[in-house]
N, C-alpha and C positions, 0 to 999 in steps of 0.2 A: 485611522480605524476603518475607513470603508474598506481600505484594501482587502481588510479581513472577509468581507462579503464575500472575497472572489478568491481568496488562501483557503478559509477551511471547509469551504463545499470539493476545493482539489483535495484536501485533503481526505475528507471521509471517504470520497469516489474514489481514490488510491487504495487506502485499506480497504474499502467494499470488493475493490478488484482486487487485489491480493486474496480475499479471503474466497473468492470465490473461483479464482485460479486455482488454489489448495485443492478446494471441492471437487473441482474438474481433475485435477490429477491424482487425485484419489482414489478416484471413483477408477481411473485406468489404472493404478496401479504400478509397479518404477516398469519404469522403461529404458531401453537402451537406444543408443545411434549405432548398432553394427553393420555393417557394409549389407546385408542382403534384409534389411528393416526399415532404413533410413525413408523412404518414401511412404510406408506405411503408419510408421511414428510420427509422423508431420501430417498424413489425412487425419490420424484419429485425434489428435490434438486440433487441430484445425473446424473440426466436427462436431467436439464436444459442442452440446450449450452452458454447460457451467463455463468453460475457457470464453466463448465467445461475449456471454455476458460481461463476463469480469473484462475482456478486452477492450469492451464498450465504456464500460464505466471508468478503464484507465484515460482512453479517450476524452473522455466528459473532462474528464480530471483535469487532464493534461489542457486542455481549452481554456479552465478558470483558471490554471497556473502561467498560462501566456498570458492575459489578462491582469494578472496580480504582477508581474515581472512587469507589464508595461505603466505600473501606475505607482511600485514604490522600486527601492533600493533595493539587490540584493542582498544586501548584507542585513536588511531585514526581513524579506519572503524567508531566502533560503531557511533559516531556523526553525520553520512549523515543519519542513521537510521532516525532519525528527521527530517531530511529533508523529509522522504518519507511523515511525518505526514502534516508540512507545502504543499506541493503539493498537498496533496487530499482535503484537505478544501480548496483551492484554485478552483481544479479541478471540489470539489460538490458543491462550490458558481455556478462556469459558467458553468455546463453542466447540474446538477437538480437544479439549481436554490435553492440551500438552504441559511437560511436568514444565515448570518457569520458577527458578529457585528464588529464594530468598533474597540473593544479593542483585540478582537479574531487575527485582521489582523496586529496589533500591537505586539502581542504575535510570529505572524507567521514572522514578518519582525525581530526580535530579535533573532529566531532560524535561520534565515537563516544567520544572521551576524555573530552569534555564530558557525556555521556550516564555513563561511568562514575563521571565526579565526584558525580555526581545523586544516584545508585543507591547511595553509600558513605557520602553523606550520610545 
């Protein structure tokens, strides 16, 4: 159980930074790599502060997930990894407002029980 000190603080930093990489490229709007852009699409990405935030916090993330890799088994870290994925479609229903069907939220309550089987192992 202490591993968990150090899985789901990577965790929530993960979906924090996805959710606010969203933000960032949002806020620019799609973008393309065409041959006469390519440089200018990598400054303004690069530039954003929503991107660089969220960059930060996969960082952070990424730090307590080396740390949980060093103190249990793969084969039980890896599992909350999914969990990061149930949270952000959770998180992109109620924050943008993305449509997330019926069966999607089915899927998502499946990995989380499966993520608690993990974790009680």
């Amino acid at each position: 159980m202490e591993t968990l000190v150090y899985i789901l603080p990577s965790v929530f930093l993960g979906v924090i930074g996805q959710l606010l990489l969203k933000r960032g490229m949002t806020a620019m709007g799609p973008l393309s790599l065409s041959q006469g852009s390519i440089a200018q699409t990598i400054w303004d990405i690069a530039t954003n502060p929503w991107v660089l935030v969220g960059l930060a916090c996969y960082v952070g993330g990424t730090l307590f997930w080396l740390i949980a890799l060093s103190r249990a088994d793969l084969s039980f870290v890896y599992p909350f990894a999914t969990l990061s994925m149930a949270l952000i479609v959770v998180s992109s229903w109620l924050i943008f407002g993305e449509s997330v069907s019926t069966l999607r939220f089915m899927g998502i309550a499946t990995i989380a029980v499966g993520v608690l089987i993990v974790a009680r192992s």
